[in-house]
C-alpha positions in Angstrom: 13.1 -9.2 -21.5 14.6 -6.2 -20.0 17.8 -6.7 -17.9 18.5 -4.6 -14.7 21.2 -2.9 -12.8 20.6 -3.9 -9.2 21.4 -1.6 -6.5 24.5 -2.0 -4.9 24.6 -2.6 -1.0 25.9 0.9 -0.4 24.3 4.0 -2.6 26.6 4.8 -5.5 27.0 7.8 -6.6 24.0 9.7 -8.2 24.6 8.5 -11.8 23.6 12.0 -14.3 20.2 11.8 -14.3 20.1 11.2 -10.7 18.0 13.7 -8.6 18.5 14.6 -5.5 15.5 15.4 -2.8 15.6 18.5 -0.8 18.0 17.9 2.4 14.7 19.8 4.6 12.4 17.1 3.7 10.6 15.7 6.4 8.6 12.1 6.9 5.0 12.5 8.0 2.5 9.5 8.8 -1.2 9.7 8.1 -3.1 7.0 8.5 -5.4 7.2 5.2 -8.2 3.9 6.4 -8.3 4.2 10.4 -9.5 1.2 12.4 -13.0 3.3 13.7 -15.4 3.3 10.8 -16.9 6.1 9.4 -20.7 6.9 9.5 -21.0 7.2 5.5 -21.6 3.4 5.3 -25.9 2.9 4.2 -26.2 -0.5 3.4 -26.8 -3.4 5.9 -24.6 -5.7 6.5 -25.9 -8.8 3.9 -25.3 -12.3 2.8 -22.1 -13.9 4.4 -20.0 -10.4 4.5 -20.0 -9.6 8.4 -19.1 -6.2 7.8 -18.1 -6.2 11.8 -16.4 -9.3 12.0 -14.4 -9.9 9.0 -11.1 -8.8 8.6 -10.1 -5.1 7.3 -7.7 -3.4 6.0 -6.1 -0.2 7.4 -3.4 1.8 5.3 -0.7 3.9 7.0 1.7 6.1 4.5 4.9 8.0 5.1 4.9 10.8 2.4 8.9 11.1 3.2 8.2 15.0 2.2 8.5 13.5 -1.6 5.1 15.5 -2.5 6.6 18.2 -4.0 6.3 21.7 -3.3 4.5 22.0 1.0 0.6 21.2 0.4 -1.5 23.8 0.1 -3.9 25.2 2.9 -6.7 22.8 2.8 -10.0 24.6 1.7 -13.2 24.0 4.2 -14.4 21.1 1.8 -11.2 19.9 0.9 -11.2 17.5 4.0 -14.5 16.5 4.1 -16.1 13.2 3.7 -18.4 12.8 0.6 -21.8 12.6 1.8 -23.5 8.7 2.2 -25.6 8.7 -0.3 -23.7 10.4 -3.1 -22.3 8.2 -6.2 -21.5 8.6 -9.6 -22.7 10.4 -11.8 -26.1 11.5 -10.2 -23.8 13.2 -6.9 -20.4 13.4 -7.4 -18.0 12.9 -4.2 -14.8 15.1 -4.3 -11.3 15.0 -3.3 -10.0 18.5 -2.8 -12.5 20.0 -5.0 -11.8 17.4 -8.3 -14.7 15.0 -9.4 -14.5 11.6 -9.7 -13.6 10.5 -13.2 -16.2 8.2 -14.9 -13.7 7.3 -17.7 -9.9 7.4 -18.1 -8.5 10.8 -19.9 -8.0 10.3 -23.3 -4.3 9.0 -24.3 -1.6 11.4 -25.2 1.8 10.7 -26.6 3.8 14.4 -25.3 6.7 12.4 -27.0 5.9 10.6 -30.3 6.1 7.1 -29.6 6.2 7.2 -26.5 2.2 6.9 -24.8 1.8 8.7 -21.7 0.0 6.9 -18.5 -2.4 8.9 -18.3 -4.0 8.4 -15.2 -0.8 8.1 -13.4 0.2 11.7 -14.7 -3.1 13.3 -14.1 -2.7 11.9 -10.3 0.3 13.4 -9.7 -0.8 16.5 -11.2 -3.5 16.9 -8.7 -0.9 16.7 -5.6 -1.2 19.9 -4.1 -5.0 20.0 -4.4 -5.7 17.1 -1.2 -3.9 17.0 2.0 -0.4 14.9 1.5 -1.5 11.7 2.6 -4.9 11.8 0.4 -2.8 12.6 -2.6 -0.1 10.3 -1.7 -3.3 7.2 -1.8 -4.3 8.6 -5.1 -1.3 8.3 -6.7 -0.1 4.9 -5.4 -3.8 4.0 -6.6 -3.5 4.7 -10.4 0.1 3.3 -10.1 -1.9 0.2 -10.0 -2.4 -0.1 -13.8 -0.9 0.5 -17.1 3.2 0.8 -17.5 6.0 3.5 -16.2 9.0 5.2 -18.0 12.8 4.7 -17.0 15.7 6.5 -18.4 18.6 4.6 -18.6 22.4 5.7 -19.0 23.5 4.9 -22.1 21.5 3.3 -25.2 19.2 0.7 -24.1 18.5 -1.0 -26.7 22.4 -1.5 -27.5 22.7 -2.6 -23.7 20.3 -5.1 -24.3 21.3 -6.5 -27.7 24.7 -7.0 -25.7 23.2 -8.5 -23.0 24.3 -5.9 -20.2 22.5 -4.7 -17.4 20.6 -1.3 -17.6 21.7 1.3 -15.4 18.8 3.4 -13.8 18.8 6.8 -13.0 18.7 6.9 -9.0 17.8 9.9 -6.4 19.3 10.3 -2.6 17.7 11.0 0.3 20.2 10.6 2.9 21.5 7.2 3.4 18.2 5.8 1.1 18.5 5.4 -2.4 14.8 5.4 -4.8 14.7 4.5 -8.4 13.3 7.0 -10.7 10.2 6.4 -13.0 7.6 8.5 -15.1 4.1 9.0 -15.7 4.6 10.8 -19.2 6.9 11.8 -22.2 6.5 15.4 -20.5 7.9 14.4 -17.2 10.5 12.7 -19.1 11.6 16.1 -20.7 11.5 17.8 -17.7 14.2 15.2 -16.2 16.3 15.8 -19.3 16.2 19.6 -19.3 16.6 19.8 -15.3 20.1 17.7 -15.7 21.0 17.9 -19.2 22.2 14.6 -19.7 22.0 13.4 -23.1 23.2 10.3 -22.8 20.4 8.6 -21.6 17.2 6.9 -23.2 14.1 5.9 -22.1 12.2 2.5 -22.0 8.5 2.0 -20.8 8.1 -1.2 -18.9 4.7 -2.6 -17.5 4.5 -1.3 -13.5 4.7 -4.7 -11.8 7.7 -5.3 -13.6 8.9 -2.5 -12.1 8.5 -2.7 -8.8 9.0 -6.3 -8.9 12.8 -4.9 -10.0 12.5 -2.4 -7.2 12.0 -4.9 -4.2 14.5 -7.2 -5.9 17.4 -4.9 -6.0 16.4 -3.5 -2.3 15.4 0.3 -3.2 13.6 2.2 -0.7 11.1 3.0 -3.1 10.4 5.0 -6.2 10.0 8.8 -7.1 7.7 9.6 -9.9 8.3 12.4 -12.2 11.5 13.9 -9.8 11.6 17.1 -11.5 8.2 18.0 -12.3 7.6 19.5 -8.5 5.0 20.0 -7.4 3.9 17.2 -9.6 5.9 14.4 -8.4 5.6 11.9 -5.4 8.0 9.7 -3.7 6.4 6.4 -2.9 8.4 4.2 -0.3 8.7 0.5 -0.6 6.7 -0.5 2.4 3.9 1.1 1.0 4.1 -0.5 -2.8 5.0 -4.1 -1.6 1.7 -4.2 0.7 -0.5 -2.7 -2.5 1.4 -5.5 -4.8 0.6 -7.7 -2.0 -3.1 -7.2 -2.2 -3.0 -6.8 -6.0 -4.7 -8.7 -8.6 -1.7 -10.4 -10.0 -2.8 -9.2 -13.9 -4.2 -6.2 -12.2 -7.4 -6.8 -14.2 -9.9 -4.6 -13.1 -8.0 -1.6 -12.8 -6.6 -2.5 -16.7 -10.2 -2.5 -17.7 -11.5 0.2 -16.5 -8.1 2.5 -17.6 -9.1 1.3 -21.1 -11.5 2.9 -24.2 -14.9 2.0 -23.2 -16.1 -0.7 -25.9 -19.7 -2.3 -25.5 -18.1 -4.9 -24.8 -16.9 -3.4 -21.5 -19.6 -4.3 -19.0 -19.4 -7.6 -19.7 -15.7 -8.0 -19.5 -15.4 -6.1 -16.1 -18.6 -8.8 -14.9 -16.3 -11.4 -16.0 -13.2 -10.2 -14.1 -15.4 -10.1 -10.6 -16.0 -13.7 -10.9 -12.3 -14.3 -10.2 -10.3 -11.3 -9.0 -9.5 -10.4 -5.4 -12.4 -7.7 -4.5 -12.8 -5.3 -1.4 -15.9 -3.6 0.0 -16.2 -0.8 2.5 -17.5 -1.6 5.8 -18.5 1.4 8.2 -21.6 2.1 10.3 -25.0 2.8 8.8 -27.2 5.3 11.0 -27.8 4.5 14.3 -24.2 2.9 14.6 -25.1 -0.6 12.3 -22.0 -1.9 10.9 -22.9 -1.8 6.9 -21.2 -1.8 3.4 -21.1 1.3 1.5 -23.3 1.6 -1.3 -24.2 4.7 -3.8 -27.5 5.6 -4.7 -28.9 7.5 -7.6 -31.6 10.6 -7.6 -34.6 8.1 -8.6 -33.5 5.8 -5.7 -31.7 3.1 -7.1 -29.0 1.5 -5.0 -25.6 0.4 -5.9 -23.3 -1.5 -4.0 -19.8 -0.5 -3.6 -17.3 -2.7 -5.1 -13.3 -1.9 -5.3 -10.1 -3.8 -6.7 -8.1 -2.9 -4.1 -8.2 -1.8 -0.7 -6.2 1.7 -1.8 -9.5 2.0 -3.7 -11.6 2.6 -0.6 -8.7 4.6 1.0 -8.5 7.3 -1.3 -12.3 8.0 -0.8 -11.6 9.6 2.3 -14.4 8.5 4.5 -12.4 6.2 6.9 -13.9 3.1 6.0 -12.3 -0.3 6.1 -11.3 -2.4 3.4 -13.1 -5.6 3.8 -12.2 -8.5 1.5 -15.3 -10.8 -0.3 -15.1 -13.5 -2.6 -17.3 -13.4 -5.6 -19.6 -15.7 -4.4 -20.1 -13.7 -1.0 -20.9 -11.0 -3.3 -23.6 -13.2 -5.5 -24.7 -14.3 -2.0 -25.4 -10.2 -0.5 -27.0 -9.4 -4.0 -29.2 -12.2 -4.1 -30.0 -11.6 -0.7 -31.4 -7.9 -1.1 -33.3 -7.5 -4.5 -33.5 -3.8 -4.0 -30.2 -3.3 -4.6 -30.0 -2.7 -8.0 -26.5 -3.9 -8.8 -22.6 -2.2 -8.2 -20.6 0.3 -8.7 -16.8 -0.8 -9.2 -14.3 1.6 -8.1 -16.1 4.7 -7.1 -13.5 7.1 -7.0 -12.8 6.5 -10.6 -12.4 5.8 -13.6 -15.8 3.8 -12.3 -18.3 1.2 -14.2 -21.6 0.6 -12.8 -23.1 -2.9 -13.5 -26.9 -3.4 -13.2 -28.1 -7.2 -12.1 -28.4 -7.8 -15.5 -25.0 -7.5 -16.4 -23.7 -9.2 -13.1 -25.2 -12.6 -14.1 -22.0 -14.6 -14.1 -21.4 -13.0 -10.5 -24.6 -14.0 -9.5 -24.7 -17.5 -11.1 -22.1 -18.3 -8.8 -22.7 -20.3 -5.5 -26.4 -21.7 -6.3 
């Protein structure tokens, strides 16, 4: 088990590998899930999910101007919602001009050994292309899986053979003190050649673990890939304790879905519904009817939106809210709408779609 340096009550100085953010960075708050639905919400309201009554989720972020390089000029479509009826893979929704991923990119080792998190790096390599607080929710989204890099001072696995603590490398902004982690063995390189500290290694620790070490030792957050601007992010610890907060615990879904896709797949994710936390997105259908969100494909076949987390339905864009439903609430609104042809887990991607079929443990539940 991996020991670490907590932070002391007052920041220390920067140890080598510490980076410091620009002194002109600013905070700005978006709110990424307002409390008014949007109107790209086409299902009904079924089963026992009151999609007006039950409680929702909204998601406000402070990018602490730790996106890197000033955002881009959004383009005219960068901003705007995908349209209601569009899903994966028949019509795919954007965020600032990328498609939704179907599957996760395939893994990559830039340092031998050491395998990259894939999604994680390809998130922050898309900050610049979404307005800050979009790519801000995408990011802390694929965060949500998978394992991070730290560089520690010294030899780690020396430190921990003699049972000492592991010194992290650390970054100042003013008075508040973030630990450093990385998406890739690239990002790691860059963090090595931008302070040219050689005494240092590196250690890849599951992301949980991490943060659990984060709100432990009282950081104000973490900053991903420091020197890799415009590919970095700074995520603040309000913002990562809420999404552990509302986390599957083994973060199950979002594990599955980052993985190879095996036959066996469908019916592992079909399993994982029957007991993980779930969210849908609740908006208003046309004429102003509070609905879920579902997808539908070009020969008409309707899929009900399904996410592991509320950041999930966040990053989509469309100002829905995040409505939590148990899996048997979900059995109950299938069963009580046979045209709906099954679900479509995690839209924005990587994404599975499960037919009726393949949901049969979901829907065995409750009768």
């Amino acid at each position: 088990m991996a020991l670490f340096s907590r932070r002391p009550k007052k920041p220390a100085e920067p140890s080598g590998d510490a980076v410091d953010t620009p002194a002109d960075a600013t905070a700005a708050d978006a709110t990424a899930a307002g409390d008014a639905p949007a109107a790209q919400a086409t299902a009904d309201a079924t089963g026992e999910v009151d999609a007006a009554a039950a409680p929702s989720v909204s998601i406000s972020v402070s990018s602490y101007g730790g996106l890197g390089a000033a955002p881009a000029p959004a383009r005219p479509d960068a901003d705007r919602a995908p349209a209601a009826d569009a899903e994966p893979p028949a019509t795919l929704p954007r965020m600032g001009g990328r498609e939704w991923m179907h599957t996760a990119p395939e893994q990559t080792e830039t340092i031998p050994g050491l395998r990259d998190n894939a999604l994680l790096r390809d998130a922050l390599g898309r900050v610049g292309d979404a307005p800050a607080s979009q790519a801000l929710l995408d990011v802390a989204r694929q965060l949500m899986q998978g394992h991070v890099f730290l560089r520690v001072k010294g030899d780690a696995r020396t430190l921990l053979a003699e049972g000492k603590p592991l010194p992290l490398g650390v970054a100042n902004l003013g008075d508040r003190v973030f630990a450093l982690a990385f998406s890739s063995g690239a990002a790691l390189q860059a963090s090595l050649k931008a302070d040219g500290d050689a005494d240092t290694s590196a250690m890849g620790q599951p992301v949980l673990t991490v943060l659990q070490h984060v709100f432990a030792s009282n950081y104000d957050g973490i900053v991903l890939d420091p020197a890799s601007t415009p590919s970095r992010a700074v995520l603040p610890a309000e913002l990562l304790k809420r999404a552990v907060e509302q986390a599957d615990p083994e973060l199950t879904v979002k594990t599955l879905l980052a993985a190879e896709r095996t036959p066996e797949i469908s019916a592992q994710v079909a399993d994982a519904l029957t007991r993980v936390p779930l969210w849908v997105a609740a908006g208003l259908a046309e004429g102003g009817v509070p609905g879920l969100a579902e997808g539908r494909t070009p020969d008409g076949s309707r899929f009900l939106e399904v996410y592991s987390h509320p950041l999930e339905v966040a990053v989509m864009g469309r100002g829905d809210n995040a409505v939590p439903i148990t899996a048997v609430q979900l059995a109950k609104a299938l069963r009580s709408d046979d045209a709906i042809t099954g679900v479509v887990v995690d839209p924005a991607g990587p994404w599975i779609r499960l037919t009726r079929d393949e949901l049969a443990p979901v829907l065995a539940l409750g009768q």
